[in-house]
VOKE-455809 format. One line per 4 residues: number of its first residue (from 0); their letters; for each residue x, z, y of N, C-alpha, C. Coordinates in pm, 1 decimal. Example, Ala and Ser with C-alpha at 12.3 -4.5 7.8 and 13.67 -1.06 7.14 Angstrom:
BEGIN
0) as) 1319.0 780.0 -569.0 1230.0 780.0 -450.0 1320.0 780.0 -330.0; 1285.0 708.0 -225.0 1367.0 714.0 -106.0 1290.0 787.0 3.0
END
This chain:
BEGIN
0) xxxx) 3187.1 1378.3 1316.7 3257.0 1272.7 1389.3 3351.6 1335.3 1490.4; 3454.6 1313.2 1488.9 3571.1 1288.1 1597.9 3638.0 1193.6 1705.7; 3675.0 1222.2 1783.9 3803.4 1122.5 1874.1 3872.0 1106.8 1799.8; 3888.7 990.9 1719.2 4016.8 980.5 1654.6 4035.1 821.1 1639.6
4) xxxx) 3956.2 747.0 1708.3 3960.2 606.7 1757.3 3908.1 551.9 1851.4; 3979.8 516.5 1962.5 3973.1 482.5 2126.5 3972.5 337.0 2099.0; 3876.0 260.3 2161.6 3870.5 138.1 2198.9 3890.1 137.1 2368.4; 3996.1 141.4 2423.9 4018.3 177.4 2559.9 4008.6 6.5 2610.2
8) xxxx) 3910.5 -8.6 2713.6 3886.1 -208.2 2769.4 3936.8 -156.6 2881.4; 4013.2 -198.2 2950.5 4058.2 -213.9 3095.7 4164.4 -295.1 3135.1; 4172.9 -391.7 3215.1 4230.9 -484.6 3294.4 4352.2 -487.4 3298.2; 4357.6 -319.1 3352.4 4512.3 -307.5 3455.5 4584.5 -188.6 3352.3
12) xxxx) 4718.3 -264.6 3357.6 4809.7 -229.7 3270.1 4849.6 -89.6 3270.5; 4878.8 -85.7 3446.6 4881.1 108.7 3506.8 4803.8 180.0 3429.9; 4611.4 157.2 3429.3 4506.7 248.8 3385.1 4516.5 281.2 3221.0; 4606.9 134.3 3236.1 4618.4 174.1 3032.6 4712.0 241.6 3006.8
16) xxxx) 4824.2 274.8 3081.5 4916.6 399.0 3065.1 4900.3 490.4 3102.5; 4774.2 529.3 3213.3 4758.4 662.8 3283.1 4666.2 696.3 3126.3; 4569.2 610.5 3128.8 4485.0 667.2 2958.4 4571.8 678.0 2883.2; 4618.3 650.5 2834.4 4669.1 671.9 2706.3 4744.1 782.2 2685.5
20) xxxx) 4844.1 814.2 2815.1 4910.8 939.2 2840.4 4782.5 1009.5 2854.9; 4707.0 1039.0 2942.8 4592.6 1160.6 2930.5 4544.0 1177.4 2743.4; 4486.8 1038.1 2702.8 4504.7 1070.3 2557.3 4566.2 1154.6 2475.4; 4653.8 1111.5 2487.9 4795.9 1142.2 2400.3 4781.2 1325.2 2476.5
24) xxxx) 4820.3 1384.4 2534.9 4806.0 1505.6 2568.4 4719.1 1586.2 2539.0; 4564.6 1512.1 2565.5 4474.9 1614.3 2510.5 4430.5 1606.8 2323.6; 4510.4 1518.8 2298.4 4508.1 1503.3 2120.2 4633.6 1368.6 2099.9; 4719.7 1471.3 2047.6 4825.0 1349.4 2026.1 4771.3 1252.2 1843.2
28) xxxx) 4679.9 1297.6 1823.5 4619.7 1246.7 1691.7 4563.5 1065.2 1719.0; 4482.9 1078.5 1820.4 4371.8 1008.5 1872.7 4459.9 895.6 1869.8; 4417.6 775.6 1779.2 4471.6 606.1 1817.4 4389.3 538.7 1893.0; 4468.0 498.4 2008.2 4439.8 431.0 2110.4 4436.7 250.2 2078.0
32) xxxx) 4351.3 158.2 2066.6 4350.7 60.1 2043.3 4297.5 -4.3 2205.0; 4386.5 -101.1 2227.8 4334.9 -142.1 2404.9 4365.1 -270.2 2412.9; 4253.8 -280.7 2470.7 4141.1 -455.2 2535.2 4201.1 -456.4 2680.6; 4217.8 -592.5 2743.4 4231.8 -600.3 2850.7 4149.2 -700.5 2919.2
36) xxxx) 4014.4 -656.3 2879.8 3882.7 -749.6 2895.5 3805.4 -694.3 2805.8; 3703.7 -771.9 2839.8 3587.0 -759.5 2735.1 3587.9 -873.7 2652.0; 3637.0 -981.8 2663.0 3633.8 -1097.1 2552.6 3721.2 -1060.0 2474.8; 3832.2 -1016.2 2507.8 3921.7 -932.7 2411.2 3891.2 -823.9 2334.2
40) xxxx) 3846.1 -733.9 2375.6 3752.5 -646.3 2328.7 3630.6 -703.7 2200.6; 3579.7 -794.4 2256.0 3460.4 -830.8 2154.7 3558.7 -917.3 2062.4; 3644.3 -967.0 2067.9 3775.1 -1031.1 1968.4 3809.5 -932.3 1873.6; 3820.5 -803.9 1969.5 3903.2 -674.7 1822.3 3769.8 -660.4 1779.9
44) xxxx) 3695.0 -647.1 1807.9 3539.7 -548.4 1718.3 3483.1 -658.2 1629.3; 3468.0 -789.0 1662.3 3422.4 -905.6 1571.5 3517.9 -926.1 1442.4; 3676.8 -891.1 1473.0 3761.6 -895.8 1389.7 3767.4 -746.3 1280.9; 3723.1 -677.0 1343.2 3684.3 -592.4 1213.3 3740.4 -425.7 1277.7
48) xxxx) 3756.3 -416.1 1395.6 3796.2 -283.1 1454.6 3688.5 -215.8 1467.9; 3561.3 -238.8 1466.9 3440.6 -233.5 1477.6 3411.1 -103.5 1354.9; 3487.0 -122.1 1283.1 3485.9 -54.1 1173.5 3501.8 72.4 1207.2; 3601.1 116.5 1232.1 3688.4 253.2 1316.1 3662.0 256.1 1439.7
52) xxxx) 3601.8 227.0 1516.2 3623.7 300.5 1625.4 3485.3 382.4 1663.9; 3556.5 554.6 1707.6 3423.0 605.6 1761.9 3396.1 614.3 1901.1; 3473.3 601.1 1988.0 3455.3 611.5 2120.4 3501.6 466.0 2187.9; 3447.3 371.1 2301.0 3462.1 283.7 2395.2 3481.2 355.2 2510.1
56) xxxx) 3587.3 336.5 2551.8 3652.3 342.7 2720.0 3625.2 246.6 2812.6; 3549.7 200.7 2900.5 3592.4 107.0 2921.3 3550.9 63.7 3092.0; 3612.8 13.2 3174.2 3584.6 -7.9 3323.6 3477.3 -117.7 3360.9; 3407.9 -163.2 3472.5 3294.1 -224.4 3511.7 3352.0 -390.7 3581.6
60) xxxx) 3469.6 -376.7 3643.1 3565.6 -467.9 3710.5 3656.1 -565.7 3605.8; 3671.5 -659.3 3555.5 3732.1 -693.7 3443.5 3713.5 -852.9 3482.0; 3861.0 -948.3 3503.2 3804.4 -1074.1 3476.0 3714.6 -1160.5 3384.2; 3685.3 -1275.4 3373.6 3617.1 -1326.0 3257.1 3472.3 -1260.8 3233.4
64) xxxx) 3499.7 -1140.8 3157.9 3342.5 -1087.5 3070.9 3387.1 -928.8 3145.3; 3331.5 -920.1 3240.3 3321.9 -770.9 3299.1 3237.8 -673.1 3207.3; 3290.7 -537.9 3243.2 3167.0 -435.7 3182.8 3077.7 -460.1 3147.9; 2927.2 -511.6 3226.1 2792.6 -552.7 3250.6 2788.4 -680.3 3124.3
68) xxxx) 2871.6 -704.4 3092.8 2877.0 -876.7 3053.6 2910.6 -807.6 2897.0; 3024.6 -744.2 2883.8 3053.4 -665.3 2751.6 2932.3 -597.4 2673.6; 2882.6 -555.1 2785.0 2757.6 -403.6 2698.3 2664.1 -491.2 2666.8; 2674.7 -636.8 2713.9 2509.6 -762.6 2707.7 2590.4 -741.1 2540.4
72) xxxx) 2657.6 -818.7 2572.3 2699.2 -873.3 2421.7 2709.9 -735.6 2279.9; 2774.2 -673.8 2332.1 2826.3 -491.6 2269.1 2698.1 -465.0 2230.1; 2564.2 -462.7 2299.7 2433.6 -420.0 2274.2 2367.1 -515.8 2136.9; 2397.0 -635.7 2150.2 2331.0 -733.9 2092.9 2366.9 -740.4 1990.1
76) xxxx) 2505.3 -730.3 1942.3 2568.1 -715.4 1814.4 2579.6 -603.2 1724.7; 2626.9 -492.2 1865.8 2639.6 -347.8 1776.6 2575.1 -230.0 1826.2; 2429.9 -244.4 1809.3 2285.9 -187.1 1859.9 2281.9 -65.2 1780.6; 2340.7 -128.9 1641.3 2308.0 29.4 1492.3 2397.3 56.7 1463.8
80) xxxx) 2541.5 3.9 1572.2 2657.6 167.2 1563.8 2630.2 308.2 1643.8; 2508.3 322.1 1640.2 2508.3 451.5 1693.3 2565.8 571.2 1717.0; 2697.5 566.2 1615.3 2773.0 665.4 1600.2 2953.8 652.4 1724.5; 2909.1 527.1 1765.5 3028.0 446.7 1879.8 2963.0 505.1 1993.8
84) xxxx) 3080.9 623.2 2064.8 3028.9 679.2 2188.5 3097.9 576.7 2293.9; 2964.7 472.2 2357.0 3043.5 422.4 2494.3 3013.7 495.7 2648.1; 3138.3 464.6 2694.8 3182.3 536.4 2806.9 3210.3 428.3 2917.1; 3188.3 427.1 3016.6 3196.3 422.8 3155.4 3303.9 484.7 3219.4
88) xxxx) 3431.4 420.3 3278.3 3531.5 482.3 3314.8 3598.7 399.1 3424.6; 3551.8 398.1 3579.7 3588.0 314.1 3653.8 3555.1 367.0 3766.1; 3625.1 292.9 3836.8 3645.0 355.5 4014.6 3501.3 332.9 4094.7; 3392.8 248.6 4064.7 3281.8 270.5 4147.0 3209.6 384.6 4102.8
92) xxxx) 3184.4 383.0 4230.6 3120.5 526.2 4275.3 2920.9 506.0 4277.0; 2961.5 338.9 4324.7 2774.8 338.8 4374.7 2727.3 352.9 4250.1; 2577.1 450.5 4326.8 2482.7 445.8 4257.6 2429.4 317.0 4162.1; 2428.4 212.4 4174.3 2329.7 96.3 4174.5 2419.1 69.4 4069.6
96) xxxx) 2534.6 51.9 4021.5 2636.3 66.2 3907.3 2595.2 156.9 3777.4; 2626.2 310.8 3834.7 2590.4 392.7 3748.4 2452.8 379.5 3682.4; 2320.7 341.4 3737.9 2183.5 364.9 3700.1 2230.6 224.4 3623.5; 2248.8 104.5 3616.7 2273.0 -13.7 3590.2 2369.4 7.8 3462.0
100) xxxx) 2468.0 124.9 3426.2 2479.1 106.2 3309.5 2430.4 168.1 3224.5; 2355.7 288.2 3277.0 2322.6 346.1 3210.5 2189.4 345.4 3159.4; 2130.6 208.1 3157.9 1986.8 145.8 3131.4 2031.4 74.6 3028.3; 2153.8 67.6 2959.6 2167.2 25.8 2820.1 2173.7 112.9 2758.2
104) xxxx) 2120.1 136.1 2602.6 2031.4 207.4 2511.6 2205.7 291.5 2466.4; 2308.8 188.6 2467.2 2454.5 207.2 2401.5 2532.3 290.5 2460.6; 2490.9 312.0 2617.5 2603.2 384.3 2709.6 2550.9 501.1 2628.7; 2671.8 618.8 2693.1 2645.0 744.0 2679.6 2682.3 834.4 2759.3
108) xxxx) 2767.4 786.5 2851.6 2801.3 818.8 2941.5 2891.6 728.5 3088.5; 2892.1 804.8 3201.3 2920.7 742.4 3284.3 3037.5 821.6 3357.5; 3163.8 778.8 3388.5 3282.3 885.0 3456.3 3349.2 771.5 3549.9; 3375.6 836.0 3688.2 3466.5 795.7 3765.9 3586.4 831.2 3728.6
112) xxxx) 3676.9 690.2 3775.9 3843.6 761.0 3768.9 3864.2 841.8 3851.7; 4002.4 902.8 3761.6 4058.7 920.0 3681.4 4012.4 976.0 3565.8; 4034.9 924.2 3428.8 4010.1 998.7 3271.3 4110.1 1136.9 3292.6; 3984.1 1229.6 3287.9 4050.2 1344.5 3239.4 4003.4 1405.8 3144.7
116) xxxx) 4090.0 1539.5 3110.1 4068.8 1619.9 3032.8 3942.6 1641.2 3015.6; 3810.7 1677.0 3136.6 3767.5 1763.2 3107.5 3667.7 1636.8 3047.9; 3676.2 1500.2 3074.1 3595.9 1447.9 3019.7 3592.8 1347.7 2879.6; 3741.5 1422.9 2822.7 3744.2 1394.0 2705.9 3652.9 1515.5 2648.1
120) xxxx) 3666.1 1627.8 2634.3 3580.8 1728.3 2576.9 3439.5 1689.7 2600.3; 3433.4 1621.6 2710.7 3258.0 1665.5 2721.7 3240.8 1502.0 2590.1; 3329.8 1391.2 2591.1 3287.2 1325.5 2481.0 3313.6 1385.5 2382.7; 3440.3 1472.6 2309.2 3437.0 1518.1 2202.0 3267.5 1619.0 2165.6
124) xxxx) 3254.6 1712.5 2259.9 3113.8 1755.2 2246.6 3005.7 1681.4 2223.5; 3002.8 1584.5 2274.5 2926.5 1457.4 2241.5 2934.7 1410.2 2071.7; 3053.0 1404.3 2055.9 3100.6 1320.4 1908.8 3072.5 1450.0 1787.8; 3063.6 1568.3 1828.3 3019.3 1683.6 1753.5 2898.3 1677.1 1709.9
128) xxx) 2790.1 1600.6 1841.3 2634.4 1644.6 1839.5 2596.5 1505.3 1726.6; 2678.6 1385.4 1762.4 2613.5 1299.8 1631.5 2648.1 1305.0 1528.3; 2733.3 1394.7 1509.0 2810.2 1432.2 1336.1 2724.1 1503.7 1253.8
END
């Protein structure tokens, strides 16, 4: 398994160009597919994106169906994509966040902004170990 399909969820239009440029740099291969919510999000994956994608990007802050609200639903539906690395990628810092997402079976990880480099590798290393 590879990065080679980003389900990037985030709100703000800025974070989806700062990702995508960090993307695009550390693998200009990698297709970026991007939610600006989580109801949107569960719209592309119900519609059949679900198919392709190995990695979820996605922030905790989101009108409508926030993070917390996404991974309810994300968990319930797609429990035996095991091979979908989700990620945590948002500006809180508290503790009570981080332990809170990471008590779903689906996360796999947890990163403060800014997406960088070094934490695309540590998911590509990740996407190595379930291959």
């Amino acid at each position: 398994m590879s990065l080679k399909n980003i389900l990037l969820i985030d709100d703000s239009e800025a974070e989806q160009f700062l990702f995508k440029s960090i993307i695009e740099v550390f693998d200009p291969e990698i297709d970026v597919t991007s939610a600006y919510g989580g109801q949107e999000a569960m719209e592309l994956l119900n519609a059949g994106a679900a198919e392709k994608i190995d990695v979820i990007l996605m922030d905790i802050n989101m009108p409508r169906i926030n993070g917390f609200q996404f991974l309810d639903l994300y968990q319930e539906q797609y429990n035996e994509n095991d091979h979908v690395i989700v990620t945590m990628v948002t500006s809180s810092s508290q503790t009570t966040d981080k332990d809170k997402a990471m008590t779903y079976s689906v996360v796999n990880k947890y990163f403060e902004k800014p997406l960088t480099a070094e934490h695309l590798e540590t998911l590509a290393k990740i996407a190595g170990e379930k291959s």
